[in-house]
C-alpha positions in Angstrom: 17.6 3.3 13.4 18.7 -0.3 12.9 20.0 -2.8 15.3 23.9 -3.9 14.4 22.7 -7.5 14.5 19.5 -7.5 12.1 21.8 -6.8 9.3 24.0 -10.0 9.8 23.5 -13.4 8.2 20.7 -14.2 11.2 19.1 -10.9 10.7 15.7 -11.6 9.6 15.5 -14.3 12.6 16.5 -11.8 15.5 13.3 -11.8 17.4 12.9 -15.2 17.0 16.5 -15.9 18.7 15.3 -13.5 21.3 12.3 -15.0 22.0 14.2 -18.5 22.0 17.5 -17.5 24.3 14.8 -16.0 26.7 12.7 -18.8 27.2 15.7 -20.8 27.9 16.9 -18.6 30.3 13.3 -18.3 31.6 13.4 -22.6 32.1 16.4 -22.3 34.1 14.9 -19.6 36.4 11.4 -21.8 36.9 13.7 -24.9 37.8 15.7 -22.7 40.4 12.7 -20.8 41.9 9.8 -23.5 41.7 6.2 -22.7 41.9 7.7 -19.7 43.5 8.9 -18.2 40.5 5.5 -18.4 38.4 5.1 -14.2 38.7 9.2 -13.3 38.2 8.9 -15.9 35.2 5.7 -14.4 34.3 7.5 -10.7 34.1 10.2 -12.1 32.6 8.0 -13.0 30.0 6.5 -10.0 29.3 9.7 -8.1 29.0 10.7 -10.7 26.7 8.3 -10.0 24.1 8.8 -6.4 24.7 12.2 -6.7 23.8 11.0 -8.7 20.9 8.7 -6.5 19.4 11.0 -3.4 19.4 14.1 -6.1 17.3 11.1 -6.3 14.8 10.4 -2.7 14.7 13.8 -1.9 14.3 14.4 -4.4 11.3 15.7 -2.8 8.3 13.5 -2.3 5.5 13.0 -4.0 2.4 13.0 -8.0 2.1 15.7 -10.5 3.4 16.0 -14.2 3.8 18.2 -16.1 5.9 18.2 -20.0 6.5 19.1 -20.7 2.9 15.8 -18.8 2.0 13.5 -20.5 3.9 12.9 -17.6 6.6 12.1 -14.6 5.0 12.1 -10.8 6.3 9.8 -8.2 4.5 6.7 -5.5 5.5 4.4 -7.7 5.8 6.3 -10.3 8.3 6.9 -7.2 10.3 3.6 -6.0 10.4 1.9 -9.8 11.4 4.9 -10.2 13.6 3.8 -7.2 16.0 0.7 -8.0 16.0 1.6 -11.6 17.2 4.0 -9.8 19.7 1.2 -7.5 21.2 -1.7 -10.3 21.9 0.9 -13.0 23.5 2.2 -9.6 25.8 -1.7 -8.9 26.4 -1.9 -12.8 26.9 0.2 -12.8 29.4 -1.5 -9.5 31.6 -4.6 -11.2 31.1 -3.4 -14.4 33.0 -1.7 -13.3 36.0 -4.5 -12.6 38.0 -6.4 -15.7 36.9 -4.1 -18.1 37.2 -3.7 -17.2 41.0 -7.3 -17.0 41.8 -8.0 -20.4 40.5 -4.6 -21.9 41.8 -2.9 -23.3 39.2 0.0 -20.6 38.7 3.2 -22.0 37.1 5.8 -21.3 36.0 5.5 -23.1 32.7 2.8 -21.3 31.5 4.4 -17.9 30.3 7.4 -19.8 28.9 4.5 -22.1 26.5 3.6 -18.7 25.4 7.1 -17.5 24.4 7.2 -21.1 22.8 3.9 -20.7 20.7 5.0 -17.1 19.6 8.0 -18.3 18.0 6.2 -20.6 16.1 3.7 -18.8 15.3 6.3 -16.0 14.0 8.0 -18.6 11.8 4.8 -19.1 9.8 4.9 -15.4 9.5 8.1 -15.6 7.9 8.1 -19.0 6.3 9.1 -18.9 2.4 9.0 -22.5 2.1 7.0 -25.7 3.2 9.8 -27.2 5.4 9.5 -23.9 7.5 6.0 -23.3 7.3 5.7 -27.0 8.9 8.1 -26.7 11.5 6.8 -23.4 12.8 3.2 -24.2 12.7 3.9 -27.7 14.9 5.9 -25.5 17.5 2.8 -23.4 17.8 0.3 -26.3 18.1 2.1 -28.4 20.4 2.9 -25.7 23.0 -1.0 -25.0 22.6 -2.2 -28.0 23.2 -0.3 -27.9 26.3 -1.4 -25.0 27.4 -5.3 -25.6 26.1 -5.1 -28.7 29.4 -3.2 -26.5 31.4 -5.4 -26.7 34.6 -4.8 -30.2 35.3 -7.5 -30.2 38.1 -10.2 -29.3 35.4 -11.8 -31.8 33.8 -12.6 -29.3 30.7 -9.3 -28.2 30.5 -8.4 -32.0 30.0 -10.8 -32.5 27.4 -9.8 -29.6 25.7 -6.4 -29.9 25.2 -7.2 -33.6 24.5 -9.4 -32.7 22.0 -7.4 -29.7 20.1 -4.7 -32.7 20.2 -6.0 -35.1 18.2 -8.4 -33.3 16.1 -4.7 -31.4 15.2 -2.7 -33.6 14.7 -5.3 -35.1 11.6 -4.8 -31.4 10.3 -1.3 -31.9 10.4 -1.4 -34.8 8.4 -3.5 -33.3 6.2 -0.8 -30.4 5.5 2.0 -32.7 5.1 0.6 -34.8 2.3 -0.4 -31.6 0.4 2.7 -30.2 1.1 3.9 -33.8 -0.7 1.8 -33.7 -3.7 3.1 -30.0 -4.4 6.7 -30.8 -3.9 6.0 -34.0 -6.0 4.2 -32.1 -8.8 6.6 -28.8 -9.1 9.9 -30.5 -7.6 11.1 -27.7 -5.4 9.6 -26.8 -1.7 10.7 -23.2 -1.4 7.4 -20.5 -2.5 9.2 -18.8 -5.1 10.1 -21.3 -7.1 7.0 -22.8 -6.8 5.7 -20.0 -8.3 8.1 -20.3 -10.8 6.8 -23.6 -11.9 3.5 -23.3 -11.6 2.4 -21.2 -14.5 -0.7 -21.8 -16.6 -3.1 -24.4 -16.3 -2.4 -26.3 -12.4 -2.6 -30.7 -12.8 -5.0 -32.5 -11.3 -2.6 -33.7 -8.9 -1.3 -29.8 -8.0 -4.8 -29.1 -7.2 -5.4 -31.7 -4.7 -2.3 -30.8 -2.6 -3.7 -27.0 -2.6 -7.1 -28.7 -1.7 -5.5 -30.6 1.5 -2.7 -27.8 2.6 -5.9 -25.7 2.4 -7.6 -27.7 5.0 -4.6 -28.1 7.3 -4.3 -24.0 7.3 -8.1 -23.7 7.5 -8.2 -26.2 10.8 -5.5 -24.0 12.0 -7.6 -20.5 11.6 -10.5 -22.9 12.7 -12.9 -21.6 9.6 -15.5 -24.2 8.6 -15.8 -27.2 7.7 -12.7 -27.3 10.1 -14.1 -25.5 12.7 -15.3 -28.6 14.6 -12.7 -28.0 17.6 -13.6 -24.4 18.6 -16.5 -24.1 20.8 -15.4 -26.8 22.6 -11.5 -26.2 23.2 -12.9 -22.4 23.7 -15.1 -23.3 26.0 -13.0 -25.5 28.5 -9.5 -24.0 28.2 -9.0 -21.6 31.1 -10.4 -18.1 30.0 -7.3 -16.2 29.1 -6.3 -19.4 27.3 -9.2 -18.7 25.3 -8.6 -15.3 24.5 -4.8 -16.4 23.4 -6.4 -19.1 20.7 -9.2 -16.3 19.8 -6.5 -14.0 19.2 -2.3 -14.5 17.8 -3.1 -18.0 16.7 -5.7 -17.0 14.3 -3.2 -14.0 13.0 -0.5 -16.4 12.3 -2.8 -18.8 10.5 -4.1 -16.2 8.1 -0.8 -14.7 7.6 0.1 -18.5 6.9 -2.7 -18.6 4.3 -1.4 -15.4 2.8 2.2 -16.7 2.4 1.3 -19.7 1.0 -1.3 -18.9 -1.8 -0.1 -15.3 -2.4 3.5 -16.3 -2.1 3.4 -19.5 -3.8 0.7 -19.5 -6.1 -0.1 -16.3 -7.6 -0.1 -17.7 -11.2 -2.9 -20.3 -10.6 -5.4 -17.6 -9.2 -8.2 -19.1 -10.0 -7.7 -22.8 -8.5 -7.5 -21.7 -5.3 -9.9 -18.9 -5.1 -13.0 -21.1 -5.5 -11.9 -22.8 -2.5 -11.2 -19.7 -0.2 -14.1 -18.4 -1.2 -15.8 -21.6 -0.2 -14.6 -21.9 3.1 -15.7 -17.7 3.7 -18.8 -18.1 2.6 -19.4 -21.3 5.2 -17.6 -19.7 7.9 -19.5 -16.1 7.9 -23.0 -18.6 7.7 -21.9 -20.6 10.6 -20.8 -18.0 12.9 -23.7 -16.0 12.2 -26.3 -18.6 12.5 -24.6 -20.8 15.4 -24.2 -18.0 17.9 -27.7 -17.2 17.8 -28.3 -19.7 20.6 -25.6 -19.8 22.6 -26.0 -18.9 26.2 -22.3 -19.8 27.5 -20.2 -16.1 26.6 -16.9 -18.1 25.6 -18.8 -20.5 23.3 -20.4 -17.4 21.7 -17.7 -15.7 21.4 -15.9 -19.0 19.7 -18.7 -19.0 16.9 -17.8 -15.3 16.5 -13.8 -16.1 15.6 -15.2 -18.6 13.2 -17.2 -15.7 11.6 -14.6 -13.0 11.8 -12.3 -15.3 9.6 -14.3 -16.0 7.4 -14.8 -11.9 6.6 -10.8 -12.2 6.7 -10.4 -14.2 4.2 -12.6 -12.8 1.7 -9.4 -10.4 1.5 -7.4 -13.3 0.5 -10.0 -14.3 -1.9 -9.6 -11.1 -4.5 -6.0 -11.9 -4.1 -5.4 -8.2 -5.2 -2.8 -6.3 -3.1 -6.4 -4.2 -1.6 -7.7 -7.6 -0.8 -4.5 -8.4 1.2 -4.5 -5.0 3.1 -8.0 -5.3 4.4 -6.8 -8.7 5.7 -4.3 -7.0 7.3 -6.3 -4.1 8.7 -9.2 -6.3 9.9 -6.6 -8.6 11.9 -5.5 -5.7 13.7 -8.9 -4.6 14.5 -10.0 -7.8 15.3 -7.0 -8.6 18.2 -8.5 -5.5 19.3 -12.2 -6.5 19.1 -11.1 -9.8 20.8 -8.7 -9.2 23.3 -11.2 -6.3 24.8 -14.1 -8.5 24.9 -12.1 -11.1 26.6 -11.1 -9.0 28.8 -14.3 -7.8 30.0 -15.3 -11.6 30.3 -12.5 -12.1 32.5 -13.6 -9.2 34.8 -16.8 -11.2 35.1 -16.2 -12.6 38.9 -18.9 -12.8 41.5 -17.0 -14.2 45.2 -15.2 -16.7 44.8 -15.9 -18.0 41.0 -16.0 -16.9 37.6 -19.2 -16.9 35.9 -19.3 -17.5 31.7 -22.9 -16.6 31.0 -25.0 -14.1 28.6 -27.3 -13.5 31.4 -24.5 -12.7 34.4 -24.0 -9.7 32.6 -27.4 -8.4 32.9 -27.7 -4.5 34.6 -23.7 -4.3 34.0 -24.3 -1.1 32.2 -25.4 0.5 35.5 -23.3 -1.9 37.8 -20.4 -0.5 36.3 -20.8 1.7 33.8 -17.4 2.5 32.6 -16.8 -1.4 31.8 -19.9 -1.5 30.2 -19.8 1.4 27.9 -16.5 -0.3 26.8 -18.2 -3.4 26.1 -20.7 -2.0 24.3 -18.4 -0.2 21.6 -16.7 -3.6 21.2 -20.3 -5.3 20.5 -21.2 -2.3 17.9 -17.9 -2.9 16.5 -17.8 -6.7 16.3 -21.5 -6.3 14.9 -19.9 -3.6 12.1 -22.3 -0.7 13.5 -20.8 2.6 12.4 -18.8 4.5 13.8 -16.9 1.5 15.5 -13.5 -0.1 13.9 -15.5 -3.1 12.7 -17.2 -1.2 10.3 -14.2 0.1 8.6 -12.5 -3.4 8.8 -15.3 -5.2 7.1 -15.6 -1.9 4.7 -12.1 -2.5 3.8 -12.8 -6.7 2.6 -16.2 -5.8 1.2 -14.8 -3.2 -1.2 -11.5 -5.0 -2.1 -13.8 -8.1 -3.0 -15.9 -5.8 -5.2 -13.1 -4.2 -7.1 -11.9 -7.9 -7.9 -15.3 -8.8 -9.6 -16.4 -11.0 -6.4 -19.9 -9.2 -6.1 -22.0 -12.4 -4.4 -19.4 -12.4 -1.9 -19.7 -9.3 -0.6 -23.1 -9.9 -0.6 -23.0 -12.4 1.1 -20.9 -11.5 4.1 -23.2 -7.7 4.1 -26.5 -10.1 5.0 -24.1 -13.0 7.2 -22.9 -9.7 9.1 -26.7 -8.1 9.3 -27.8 -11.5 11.1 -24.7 -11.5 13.4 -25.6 -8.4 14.8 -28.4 -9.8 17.0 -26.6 -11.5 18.8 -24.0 -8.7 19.7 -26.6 -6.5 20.1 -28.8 -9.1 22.2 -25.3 -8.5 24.9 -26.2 -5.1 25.0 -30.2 -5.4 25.8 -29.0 -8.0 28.3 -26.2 -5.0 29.8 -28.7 -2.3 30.2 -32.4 -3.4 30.1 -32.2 -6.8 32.3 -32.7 -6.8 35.6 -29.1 -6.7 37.4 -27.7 -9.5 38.7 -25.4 -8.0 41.2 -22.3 -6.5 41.0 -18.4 -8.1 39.7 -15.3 -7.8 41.6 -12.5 -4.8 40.9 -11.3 -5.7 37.7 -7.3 -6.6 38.3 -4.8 -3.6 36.9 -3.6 -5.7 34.0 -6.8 -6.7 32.3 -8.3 -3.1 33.0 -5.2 -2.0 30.7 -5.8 -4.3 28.1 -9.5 -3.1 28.4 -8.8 0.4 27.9 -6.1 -0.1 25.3 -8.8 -2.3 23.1 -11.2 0.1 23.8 -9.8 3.0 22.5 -8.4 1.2 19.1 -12.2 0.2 18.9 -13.5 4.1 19.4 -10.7 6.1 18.1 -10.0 4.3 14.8 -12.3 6.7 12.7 -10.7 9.5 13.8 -6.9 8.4 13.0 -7.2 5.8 10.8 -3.8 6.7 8.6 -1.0 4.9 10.3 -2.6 1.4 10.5 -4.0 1.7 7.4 -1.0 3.3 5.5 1.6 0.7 7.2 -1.0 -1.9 5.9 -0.7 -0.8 2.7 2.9 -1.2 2.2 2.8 -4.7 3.9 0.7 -5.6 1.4 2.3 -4.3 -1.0 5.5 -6.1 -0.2 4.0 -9.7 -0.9 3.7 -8.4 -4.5 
């Protein structure tokens, strides 16, 4: 079944539209209703990208463009797209609660979200650099908004201040790439880059990969660009943290994949030293940084730097395996994320969160259904078997040694080895440290995304087929 619309000229674009008509009308109900309207908006919201995520499932198959070619429609845009859709609605059920509690609820706050998600769904789909621009400054400056979104926090300030200016030098840094490969091939537009770029790249071609590669790399926050995280992770409020852990870094690997799959698949081999590069620093830093750190949300910030850099050994084989264990380990990792996140946000003791590794101490026996769940997400995260992360860094490891990239997977086997203590320190601190008291009743939306996280995390082994085949043919699409 296909919607009527997605076969028209503006096709390819329909949740996009959806997703911009409804924040509109979402504006106009915030102005009417006030402060007041903060939960009706926030519903809205939800149903929004529900709506949303059912135009993308229903787009027709194959590949389409629109927008003079520069917005593009295929498996693998549908496939990124959902996943987008899915942590921006989990986003949103992880807030509500929050947001109340520490009395900053407004009505602005959903809409940024429907905002970011359009962006960040037009770098799914861009097939040129004009679009891939446009999209990823929607997504940034709606983020930055929402990173300093608690205006009575002083951390929330700093962190939106922060991701603010420490973006836009990434931005800058992506636009005079994106010059020196529109001055070196003369078109913008993927395919006919990769067209033109055949052979030997110039010296001058290079470059602009070298600085379009940092701008994307800033945006998936992967070293030596990572400089932003633990901070803006640690002071946004705490669902604003699992947003940035989660659809953000989707849409910036998805980015990565359209632009060096898309646009330079003939000049392999002058990019893949520098993804490469940037994994191997990224698995090192997250698995050496987190070692020390006490504060949950800055911990779990060195962790997103380390989980992209397992990602993008995927990219680095730039084999159509490499790309599907991309694919597969995003998915597993918005459920790895979100569910940690989640318990984090169930961590409330009277009348104030608390963010450290030691609150959680005796929570295995406190409550023992929350911390079985967390458990299976640290086993998965560290890549014990039976857990999802195994199979997701299975997937990358094995598509990196079919390519001939055997230090690599090396590499991340012993980065992932030493990242396991510190998942597994959570889970000596859950069930052999003295409790520290009890948490309060987890609210009904962030128990849901709890047990919807957990069972991706636990049940992945045992019906692994439909991810893994519809990653397959999204992959297969980009070639």
């Amino acid at each position: 079944m296909n919607l009527p619309f997605a076969s028209s000229a503006f096709g390819p674009a329909l949740p996009e539209i959806i997703l911009a008509l409804g924040a509109l009308a979402l504006v106009l109900v915030g102005a009417w209703r006030g402060e007041r309207g903060s939960v009706l908006v926030g519903t809205g919201a939800f149903a929004i990208l529900a709506i949303a995520l059912a135009a993308v499932a229903l787009q027709p198959p194959g590949r389409t463009t629109t927008l003079g070619g520069s917005f593009i429609g295929d498996g693998f845009s549908k496939y990124m797209k959902a996943l987008v859709l899915l942590a921006s609605g989990a986003t949103i059920a992880l807030s509500a609660d929050y947001m109340r509690r520490e009395r900053f609820a407004r009505f602005e706050y959903p809409i940024l979200i429907l905002l970011c998600t359009i962006g960040m769904m037009m770098m799914v789909s861009a097939n040129d650099l004009v679009a891939l621009y446009l999209g990823l400054e929607l997504q940034s400056l709606a983020a930055y908004v929402i990173a300093a979104i608690h205006r009575d926090d002083a951390r929330s300030t700093e962190a939106g201040l922060k991701y603010f200016v420490l973006g836009a030098l990434s931005s800058g840094m992506l636009l005079y790439g994106a010059s020196l490969v529109y001055g070196f091939t003369g078109t913008i537009s993927f395919p006919a880059i990769a067209e033109t770029v055949r052979g030997e790249a110039p010296i001058g071609l290079i470059l602009g990969i070298v600085f379009v590669a940092a701008g994307v790399a800033f945006k998936m926050s992967a070293v030596p660009f990572h400089m932003w995280t633990p901070d803006v992770y640690e002071g946004a409020p705490t669902p604003v943290t699992a947003f940035f852990a989660s659809a953000p870094k989707v849409a910036a690997i998805s980015m990565a994949i359209r632009v060096f799959i898309g646009a330079f698949p003939e000049v392999l081999h002058s990019w893949q030293q520098i993804i490469i590069f940037i994994s191997i620093l990224s698995m090192a830093l997250g698995s050496f940084a987190a070692i020390g750190q006490r504060n949950i949300k800055r911990l779990m910030a060195y962790s997103s730097i380390g989980n992209v850099g397992y990602a993008l050994i995927g990219l680095a084989a730039g084999t159509p395996e490499g790309i599907q264990g991309v694919i597969v380990y995003m998915a597993i990792y918005l459920a790895m994320t979100l569910g940690a996140f989640a318990v984090i946000l169930g961590m409330r003791r009277g009348d104030r969160y608390v963010e450290t590794v030691d609150e959680l101490a005796g929570m295995g026996w406190t409550h023992p259904w929350r911390g079985f769940c967390l458990l299976a997400i640290m086993f998965s995260l560290a890549g014990i078997p039976i857990m999802a992360g195994f199979f997701a860094k299975l997937y990358v490891f094995m598509a990196a040694i079919n390519a001939g990239l055997f230090t690599l997977a090396v590499i991340g086997v012993v980065t992932s080895v030493i990242g396991a203590f510190y998942y597994i320190r959570i889970v000596k601190v859950m069930y052999f440290d003295e409790p520290r008291g009890a948490f309060e009743r987890m609210p009904a939306g962030v128990e849901a995304v709890l047990i919807a996280c957990s069972a991706v995390v636990l049940l992945f082994w045992i019906v692994p087929a439909p991810l893994v085949s519809a990653a397959e043919r999204a992959a297969r699409s980009l070639f």
